[in-house]
Each structure stands twice: as C-alpha cells, then as structure tokens.
C-alpha positions in Angstrom: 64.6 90.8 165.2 66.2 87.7 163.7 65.3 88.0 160.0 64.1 91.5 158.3 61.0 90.4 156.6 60.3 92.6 153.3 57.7 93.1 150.4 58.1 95.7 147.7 56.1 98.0 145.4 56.3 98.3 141.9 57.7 95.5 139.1 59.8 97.4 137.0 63.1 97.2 135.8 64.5 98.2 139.8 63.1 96.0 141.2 65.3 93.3 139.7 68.3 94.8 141.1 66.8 95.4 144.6 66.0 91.8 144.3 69.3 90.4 143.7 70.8 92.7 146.0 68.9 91.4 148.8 69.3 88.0 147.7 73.0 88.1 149.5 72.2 88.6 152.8 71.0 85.2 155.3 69.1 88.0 157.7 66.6 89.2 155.0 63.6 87.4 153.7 62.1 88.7 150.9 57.8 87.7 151.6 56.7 88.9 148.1 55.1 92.1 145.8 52.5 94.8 144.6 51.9 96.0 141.8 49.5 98.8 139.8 47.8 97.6 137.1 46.5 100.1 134.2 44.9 99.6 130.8 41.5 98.0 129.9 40.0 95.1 131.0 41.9 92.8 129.2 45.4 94.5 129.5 44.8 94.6 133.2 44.1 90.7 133.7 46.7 89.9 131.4 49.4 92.2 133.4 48.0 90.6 136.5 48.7 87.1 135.4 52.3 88.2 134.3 53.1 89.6 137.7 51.3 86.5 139.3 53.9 84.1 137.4 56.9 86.3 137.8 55.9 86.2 141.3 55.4 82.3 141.1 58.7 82.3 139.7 61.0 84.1 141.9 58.9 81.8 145.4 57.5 85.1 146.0 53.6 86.2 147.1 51.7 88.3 144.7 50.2 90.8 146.9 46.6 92.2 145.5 47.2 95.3 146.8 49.5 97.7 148.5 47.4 97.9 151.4 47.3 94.3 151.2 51.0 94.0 151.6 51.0 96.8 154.3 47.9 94.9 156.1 50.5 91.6 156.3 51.7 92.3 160.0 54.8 89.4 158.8 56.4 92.3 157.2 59.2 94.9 158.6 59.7 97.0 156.1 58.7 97.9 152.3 60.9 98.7 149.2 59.0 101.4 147.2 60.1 100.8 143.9 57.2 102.5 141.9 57.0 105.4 139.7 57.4 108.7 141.3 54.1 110.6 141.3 53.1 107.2 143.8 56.1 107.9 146.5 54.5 110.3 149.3 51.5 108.3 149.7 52.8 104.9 149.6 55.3 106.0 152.1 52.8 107.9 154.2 50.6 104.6 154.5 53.7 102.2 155.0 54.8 104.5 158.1 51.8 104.4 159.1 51.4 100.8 159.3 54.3 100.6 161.3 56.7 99.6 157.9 60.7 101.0 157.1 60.8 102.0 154.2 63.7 102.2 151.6 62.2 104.4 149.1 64.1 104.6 145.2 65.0 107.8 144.6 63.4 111.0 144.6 62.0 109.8 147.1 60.1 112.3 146.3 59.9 115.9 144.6 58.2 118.5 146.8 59.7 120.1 149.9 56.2 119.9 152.2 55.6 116.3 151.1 58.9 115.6 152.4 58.2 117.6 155.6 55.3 115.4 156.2 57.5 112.4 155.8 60.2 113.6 158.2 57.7 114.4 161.0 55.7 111.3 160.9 59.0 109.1 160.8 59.6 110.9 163.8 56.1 110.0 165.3 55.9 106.5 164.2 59.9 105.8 164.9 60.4 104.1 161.5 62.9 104.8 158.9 62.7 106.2 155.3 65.8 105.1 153.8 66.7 107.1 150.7 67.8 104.3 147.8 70.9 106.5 146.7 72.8 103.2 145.7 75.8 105.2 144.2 76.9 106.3 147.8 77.1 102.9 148.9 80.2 102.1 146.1 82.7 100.9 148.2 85.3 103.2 145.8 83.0 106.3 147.1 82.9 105.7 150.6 86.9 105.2 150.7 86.9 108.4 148.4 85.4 109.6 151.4 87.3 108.8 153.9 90.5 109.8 151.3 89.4 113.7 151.0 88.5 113.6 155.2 92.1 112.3 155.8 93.6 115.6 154.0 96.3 113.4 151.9 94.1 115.8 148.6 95.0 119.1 150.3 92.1 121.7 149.7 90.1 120.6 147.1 90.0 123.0 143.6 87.8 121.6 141.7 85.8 118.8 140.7 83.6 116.8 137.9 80.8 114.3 138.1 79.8 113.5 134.9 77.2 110.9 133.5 76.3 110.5 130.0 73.9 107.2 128.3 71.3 106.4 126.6 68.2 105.4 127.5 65.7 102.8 126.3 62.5 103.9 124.2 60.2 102.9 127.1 61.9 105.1 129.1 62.1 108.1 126.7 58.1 107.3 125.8 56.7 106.5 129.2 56.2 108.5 132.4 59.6 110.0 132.6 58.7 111.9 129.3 56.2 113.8 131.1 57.1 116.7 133.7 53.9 116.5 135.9 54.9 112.9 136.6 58.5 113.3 136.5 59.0 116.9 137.8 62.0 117.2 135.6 64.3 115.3 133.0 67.4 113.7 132.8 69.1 115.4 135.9 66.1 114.7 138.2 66.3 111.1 137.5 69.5 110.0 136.5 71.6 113.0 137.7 69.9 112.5 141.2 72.7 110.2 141.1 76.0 112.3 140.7 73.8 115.3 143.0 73.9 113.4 146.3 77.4 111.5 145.7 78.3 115.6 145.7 76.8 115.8 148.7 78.4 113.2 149.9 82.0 113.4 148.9 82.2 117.3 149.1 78.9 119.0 150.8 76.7 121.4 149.7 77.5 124.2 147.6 76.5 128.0 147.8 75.8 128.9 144.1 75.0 127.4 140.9 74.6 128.0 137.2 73.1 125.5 134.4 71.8 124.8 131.2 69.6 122.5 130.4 69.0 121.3 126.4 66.7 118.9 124.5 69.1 117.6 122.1 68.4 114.3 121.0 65.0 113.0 123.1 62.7 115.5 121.1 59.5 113.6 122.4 60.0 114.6 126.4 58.9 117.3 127.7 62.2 118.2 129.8 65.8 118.2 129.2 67.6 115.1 127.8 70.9 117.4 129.0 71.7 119.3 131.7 75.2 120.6 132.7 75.7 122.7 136.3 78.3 124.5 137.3 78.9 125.0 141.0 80.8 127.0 143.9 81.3 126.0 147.6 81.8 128.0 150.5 85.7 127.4 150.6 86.0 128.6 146.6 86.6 125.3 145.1 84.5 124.5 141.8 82.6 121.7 140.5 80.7 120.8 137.4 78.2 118.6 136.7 77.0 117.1 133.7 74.0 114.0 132.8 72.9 113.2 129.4 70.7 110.9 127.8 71.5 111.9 124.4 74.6 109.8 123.8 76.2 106.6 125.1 79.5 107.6 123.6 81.3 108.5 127.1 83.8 106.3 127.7 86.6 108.4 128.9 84.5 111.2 129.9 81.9 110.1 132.4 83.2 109.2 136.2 84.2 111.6 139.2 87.1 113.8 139.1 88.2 115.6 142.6 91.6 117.3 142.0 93.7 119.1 145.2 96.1 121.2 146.3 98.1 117.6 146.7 96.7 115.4 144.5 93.3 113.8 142.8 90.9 110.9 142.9 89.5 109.3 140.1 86.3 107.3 139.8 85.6 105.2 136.9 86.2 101.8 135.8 88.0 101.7 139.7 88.7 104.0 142.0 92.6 106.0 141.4 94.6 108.2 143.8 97.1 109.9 142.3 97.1 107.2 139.9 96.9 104.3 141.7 94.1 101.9 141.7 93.0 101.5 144.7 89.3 99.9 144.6 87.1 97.9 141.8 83.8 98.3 144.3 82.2 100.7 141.3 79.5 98.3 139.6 76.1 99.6 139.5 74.9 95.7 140.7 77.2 95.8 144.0 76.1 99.0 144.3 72.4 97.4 145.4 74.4 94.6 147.6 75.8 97.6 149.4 73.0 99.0 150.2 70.5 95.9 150.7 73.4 95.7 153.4 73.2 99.5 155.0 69.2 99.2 154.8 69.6 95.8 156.9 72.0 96.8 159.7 70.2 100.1 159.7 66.8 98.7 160.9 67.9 95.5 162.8 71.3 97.6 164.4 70.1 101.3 164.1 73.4 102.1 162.3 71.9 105.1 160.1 71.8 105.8 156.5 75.3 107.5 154.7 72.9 109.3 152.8 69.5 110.9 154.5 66.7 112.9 154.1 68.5 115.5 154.7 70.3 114.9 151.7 66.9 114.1 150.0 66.2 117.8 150.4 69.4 119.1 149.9 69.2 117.3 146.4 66.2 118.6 145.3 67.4 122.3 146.4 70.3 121.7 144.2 68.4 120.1 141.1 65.5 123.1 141.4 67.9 125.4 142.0 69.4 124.4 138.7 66.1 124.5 136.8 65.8 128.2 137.8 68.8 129.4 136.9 68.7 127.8 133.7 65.2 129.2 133.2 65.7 132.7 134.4 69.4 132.6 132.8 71.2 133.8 136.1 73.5 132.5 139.0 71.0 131.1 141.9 72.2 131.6 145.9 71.6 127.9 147.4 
C-alpha cells in the first residue's frame, strides 16, 4: 500500500482537526465524507446542501451514505467521527467491509459492545484505533519514557487536571443527555486525562469521586467530576475535569512528583524545572496521531494507546460514577 486512502463519518467540529491533521502527511489521501441528516424535510435538504458545499470546498466526495462510503472498495480505512450512541455499529459494518478504523473517543461505552469489536478485529484482521490524541503529545510520550528511565525515583503522587468551558451547543445538544452520552464531563472530556493516566502511570487499584452539577444546570450529568486514586505501589493521584469554568490557568496540566524529582505538563513539558518540550498543542496533537494511525496500518507499528486501554478507561470512569453514587471507595 502506497497511499492510505480514507473517508470519514460525521461533520462536526472534530472533524476539522482530523482533517488538518491528515492534511500533513504525502502517504494519505483523504477520498471524502458521510454524514446523518435529521430534522424535517426542509432542514434535512438544507443540511444536505451545506455538507455538499463544505464537501465541494475542501475537493472532497460527499458520500450519501455510510454504507455508501463503506461500499467504495478505493477506501482503506474510515475515521468515525460521529456522535457516540452511532460508534458500535458504524465500526461493526466498517470491519466488516474490510475498513481500519480510527474511531474518536469513547470509542464506545459498554463492555460487550466492545467485546464484539475486539473479536471481529481479530476475525477480519483490521484495526480499531482508539483516537486518544492526547497520548500522542510529543511532551507525554517523552514523559514516558522520563518516568521508565527512573531519573523521578518512585512516583508519590500525581494530578491531571482539566478545567473549560464549553460552548452552548455543546451544553444543549446530545452531550446534555445521559442515554446518548452515558455520562458528563468526565466521560467526554476527562476521557482525556483517564487514558494519559493509563498511559504515563498504569492502572490503579482503587478510587473515590464526586461528581457535581455546578454551573451546566440543563444536563443531565455532572459538569464536575474530581477522582481520587491509589495504585498498586501506594502512590496517589487525583483527577479533576470541569466544564463549569475556564478560569484554570495555573491549575490545569499534569503533575507527577518523585522520590527524585517531578514533571510538569502545561504550556511545555518541565523536568525538574527545565523545559524540555513545546509538543503540547491540542492541533499537533491530531498530526501525531494522523501519523501513528498511518504507520500503524501501512507498517503494522501498533497503537500507544489500545483497546485495552479503551476498557480500562471506561472501568475507571464507571468505577468513578459508582463510587460517587453509592458514596464509597470502589476496588478496580
């Protein structure tokens, strides 16, 4: 395979990023888009011209239909960028079309559905590649290899904390709701800082959280979630993600303090104080991993973040809906 031919689902505000992230790279072609369309009669043609000259605009087809897009045998692999009640079956009929599949994040939110997922990629051979763009910051991945190297010592404790605002749409739309969503602000945005723990420090044993509806009134879940965690080694970590104020300069980044030192990532990435790395922007984020995706389909060089984390994420997030329901420490 010369050139990884994709098309993508869904024409929200993602999209755009995966689009210019993929832009980058010479080996990718990017054949065109899908959309679904709801409303009335009139709201649905009107949508469907607006997609058609966006698509006209970036030299993109306008697919009719998903299984349109999955029917084009041109196409290698599929971006599902749509909202997440659509995930499992979209990905379900892309394997089974014979598609890859970078799938946004959750990729989806129920332990069978991804069961069914993990089998068939291993029936079909194709990859499901979890879009957990954070772990792709160049400052994360040489946090990484920072903490492996020992210079930290053993870790005592850490912070990942998130905290913004987020647009009316978003507060009004799908996300508000919690059959659609399956949770608030820390199944969507703290998916984020869940997996980059994952990532930088494994999975812990216990946690503890509180979740609060501070500012968002009109959603049905939390707008504010904090978790407190404990690994098997004793270290601590805590965990925060808010919607309810964009007022965290100073406060939001990771924080990973050891025995022999500490890493900082915010505006850069600091060791001890020294500024080592500026790869944190949430745009090179998508570069980086329109990268991985790339070599991990045309070279077989696999995912930094998998479905293995997929589910270890959503153990973690549920976990902390249950113990902030039932008011008790959960065993993970």
């Amino acid at each position: 395979m010369k050139t990884l031919k994709i098309g993508m689902v869904g024409a929200g505000w993602i999209t755009g990023w995966h689009l210019q992230g993929f832009s980058t790279l010479a080996n990718v072609e990017f054949v065109g888009m899908c959309q679904d369309f709801r409303g009335s009669t009139e709201q649905i043609a009107a949508k469907k011209e607006q997609f058609k000259q966006r698509c006209d605009d970036l030299k993109l087809k306008a697919f009719d239909s998903f299984d349109a897009m999955l029917a084009d045998p041109a196409l290698d692999a599929v971006i599902v960028a749509s909202i997440n009640p659509c995930h499992y079956n979209q990905i379900i009929a892309a394997l089974n079309a014979g598609k890859h599949v970078l799938a946004e994040k959750p990729v989806v939110t129920d332990f069978e559905q991804l069961s069914q997922i993990e089998k068939l990629c291993e029936q079909t051979g194709r990859v499901v590649f979890p879009a957990h763009n954070f772990a792709y910051r160049g400052a994360v991945q040489q946090a990484r290899a920072i903490i492996e190297s020992g210079k930290l010592g053993r870790i005592v404790s850490s912070s990942f904390v998130a905290t913004h605002a987020i647009s009316d749409a978003h507060a009004r739309g799908w996300r508000s709701k919690k059959a659609l969503a399956a949770g608030g602000a820390l199944m969507d945005s703290g998916h984020h800082l869940v997996y980059q723990i994952l990532y930088l420090l494994g999975m812990p044993q216990t946690v503890q959280a509180f979740v609060s509806k501070i500012v968002q009134k009109e959603m049905e879940c939390e707008d504010t979630a904090q978790m407190s965690m404990q690994f098997a080694d004793g270290s601590v970590c805590h965990l925060m993600q808010s919607w309810a104020s964009n007022h965290g300069n100073g406060i939001s980044g990771i924080h990973i303090i050891g025995e022999n030192g500490n890493l900082i990532i915010s505006d850069a990435l600091y060791f001890n104080g020294e500024k080592l790395g500026t790869d944190v922007e949430y745009s090179d984020s998508f570069a980086n991993q329109a990268k991985a995706f790339a070599d991990c389909i045309m070279e077989g060089k696999p995912p930094v973040s998998t479905l293995r984390d997929v589910r270890d994420t959503l153990r973690l997030i549920f976990g902390a809906y249950e113990s902030a329901e039932k008011h008790t420490v959960v065993q993970l």
